[in-house]
C-alpha positions in Angstrom: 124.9 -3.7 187.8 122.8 -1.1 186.4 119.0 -1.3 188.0 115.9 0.8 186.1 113.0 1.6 188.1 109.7 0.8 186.3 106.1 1.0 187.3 103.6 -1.6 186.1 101.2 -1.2 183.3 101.2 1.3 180.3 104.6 2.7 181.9 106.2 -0.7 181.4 104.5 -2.3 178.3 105.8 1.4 176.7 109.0 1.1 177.8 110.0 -2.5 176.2 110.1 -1.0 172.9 112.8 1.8 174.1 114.7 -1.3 175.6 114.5 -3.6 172.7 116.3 -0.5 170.9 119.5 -0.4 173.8 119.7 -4.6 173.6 117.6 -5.2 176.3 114.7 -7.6 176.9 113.1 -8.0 180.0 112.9 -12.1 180.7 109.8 -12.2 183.1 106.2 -10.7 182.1 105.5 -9.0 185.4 101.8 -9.7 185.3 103.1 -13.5 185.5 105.3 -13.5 188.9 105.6 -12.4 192.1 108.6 -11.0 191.6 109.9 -7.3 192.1 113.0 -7.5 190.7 113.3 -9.2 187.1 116.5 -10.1 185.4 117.2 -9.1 181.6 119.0 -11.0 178.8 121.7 -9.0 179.9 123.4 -9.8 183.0 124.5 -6.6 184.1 120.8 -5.2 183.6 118.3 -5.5 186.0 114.7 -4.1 186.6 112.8 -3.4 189.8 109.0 -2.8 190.1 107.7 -0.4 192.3 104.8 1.9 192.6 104.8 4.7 189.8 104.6 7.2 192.6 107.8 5.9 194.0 110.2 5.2 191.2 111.6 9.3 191.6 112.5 8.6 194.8 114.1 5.0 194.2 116.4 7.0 191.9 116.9 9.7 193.5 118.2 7.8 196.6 120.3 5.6 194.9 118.3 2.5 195.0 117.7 2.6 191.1 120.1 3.9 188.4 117.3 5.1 186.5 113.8 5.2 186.0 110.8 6.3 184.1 108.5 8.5 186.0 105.4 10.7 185.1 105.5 14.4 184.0 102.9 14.5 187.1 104.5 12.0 189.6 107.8 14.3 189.0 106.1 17.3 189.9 104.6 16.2 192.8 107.6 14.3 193.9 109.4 18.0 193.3 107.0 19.5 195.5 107.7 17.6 198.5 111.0 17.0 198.4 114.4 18.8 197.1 114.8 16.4 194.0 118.6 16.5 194.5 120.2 13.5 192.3 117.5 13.6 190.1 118.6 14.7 186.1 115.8 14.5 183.4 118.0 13.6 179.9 114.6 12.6 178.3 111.0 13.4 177.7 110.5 9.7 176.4 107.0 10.6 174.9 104.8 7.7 176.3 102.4 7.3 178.2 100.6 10.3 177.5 97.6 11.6 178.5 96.6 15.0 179.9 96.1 16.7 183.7 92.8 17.9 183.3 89.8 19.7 185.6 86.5 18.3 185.3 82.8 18.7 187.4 79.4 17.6 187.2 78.0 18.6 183.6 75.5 21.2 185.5 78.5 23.1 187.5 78.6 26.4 186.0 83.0 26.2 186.6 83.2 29.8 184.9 81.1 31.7 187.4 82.8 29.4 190.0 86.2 30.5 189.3 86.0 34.1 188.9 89.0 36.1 190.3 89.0 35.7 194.1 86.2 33.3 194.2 86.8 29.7 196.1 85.9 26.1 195.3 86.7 22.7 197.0 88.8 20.5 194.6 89.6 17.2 195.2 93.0 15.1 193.6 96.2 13.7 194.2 97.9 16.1 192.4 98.0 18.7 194.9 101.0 20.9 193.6 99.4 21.0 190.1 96.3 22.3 191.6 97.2 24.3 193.5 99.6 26.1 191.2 96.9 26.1 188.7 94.4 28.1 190.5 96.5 30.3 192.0 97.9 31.3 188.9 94.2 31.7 188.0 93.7 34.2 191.1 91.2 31.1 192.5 91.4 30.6 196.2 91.1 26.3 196.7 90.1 24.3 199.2 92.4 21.1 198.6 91.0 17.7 199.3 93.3 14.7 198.7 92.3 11.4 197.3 94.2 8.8 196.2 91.4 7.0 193.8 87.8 6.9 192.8 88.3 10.7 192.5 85.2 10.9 190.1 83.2 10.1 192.9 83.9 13.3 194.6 81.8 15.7 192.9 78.6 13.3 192.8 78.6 12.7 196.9 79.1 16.6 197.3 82.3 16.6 198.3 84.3 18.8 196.5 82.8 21.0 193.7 86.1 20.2 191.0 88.5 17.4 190.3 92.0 17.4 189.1 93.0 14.1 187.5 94.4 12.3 184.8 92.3 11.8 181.5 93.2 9.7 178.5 90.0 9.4 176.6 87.3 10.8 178.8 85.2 7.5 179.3 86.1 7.3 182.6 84.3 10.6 183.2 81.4 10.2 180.9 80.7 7.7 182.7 80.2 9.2 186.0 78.5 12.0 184.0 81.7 14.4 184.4 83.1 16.5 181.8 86.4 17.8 181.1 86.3 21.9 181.5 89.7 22.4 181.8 92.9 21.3 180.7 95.7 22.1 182.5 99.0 20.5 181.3 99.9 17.8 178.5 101.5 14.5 180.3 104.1 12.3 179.1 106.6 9.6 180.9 110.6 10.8 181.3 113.8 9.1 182.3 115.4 9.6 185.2 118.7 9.7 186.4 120.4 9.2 189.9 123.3 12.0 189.3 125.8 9.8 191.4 125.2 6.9 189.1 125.8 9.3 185.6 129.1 9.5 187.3 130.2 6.0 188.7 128.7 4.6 185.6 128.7 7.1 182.6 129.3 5.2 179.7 126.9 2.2 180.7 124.1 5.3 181.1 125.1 7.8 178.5 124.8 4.9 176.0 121.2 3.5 177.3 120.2 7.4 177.0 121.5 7.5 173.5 119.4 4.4 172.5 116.5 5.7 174.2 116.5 8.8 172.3 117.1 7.2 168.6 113.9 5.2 169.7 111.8 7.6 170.2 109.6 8.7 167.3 110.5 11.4 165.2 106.2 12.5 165.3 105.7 11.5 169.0 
């Protein structure tokens, strides 16, 4: 049995295409059941849903073969943890968006960050921040949030946000704007190493179809 960890939402609706081009269709729509484990049309294939922030450690514990994970949920998931049995074959180019900074529209961020200067910066990305202003010679107060992160500078509580953007309307519409970007994101597979052995040809032929699926302009 070979079992791929998947997140819901743009993570899995991208993924079906790349599927579709190994032989494999997904039977259930996961927005339609309960279920956390849905079988495929083949029987050997199965996928489990879990949280996006989890699938890297599914697979790297053996309780997924593979899975597809977030540039940013594979960073962070580095940061706190070894990453042993994780192998990256594939930057699967989906999902994309970018890791951006943004403020409040009247926070002057250059004088802010001058060399050896300090600001409060709230996110869930804490590895990516703080890597990013230290490389910038910016001391940072980190403040972690797990959602509604735009709401952070408005109430005062941190000058700065690191977060995910895709088109911005998110933050136009709190009246933030993008000042910074930091890094491009994009979705990869993920591979348990003890699985590429026990089941290499299964594996090295889903990576194969993967990568013949994946546009040539992407």
């Amino acid at each position: 049995m070979l079992t791929l960890a998947l997140s819901k939402g743009r993570i899995f609706e991208e993924t079906l295409p790349l599927l579709a081009a190994a032989g494999i269709v997904v039977t259930e729509d996961p927005e339609k059941t309960r279920k956390l484990i849905l079988a495929t049309n083949q029987p050997d294939v199965r996928v489990v849903l879990v949280r996006a922030t989890d699938v890297p450690t599914y697979v790297q514990h053996g309780g997924a073969d593979l899975g597809v994970a977030g540039k940013d949920v594979l960073i962070e998931h580095a940061a706190e943890s070894d990453a042993a049995g994780l192998y990256q074959p594939l930057d699967l180019q989906i999902a994309r968006c970018r890791m951006s900074v943004a403020t409040r529209a009247d926070f002057d961020y250059e004088a802010a960050v001058k060399q050896g200067s300090r600001i409060r910066v709230a996110t869930k990305y804490t590895a990516v921040a703080r890597q990013h202003f230290a490389d910038k010679g910016v001391h940072v107060d980190l403040i972690k949030l797990y959602g509604s992160m735009e709401l952070a500078p408005l109430t005062g509580l941190a000058d700065a946000i690191v977060d995910l953007v895709s088109t911005g309307s998110t933050l136009k519409a709190n009246k933030l704007v993008e000042v910074e970007r930091i890094m491009d994101i994009s979705s990869r597979l993920v591979v348990n190493q003890a699985a590429l052995k026990l089941k290499r040809e299964r594996i090295r032929a889903l990576i194969a179809a993967f990568a013949g699926a994946i546009p040539a302009n992407a």
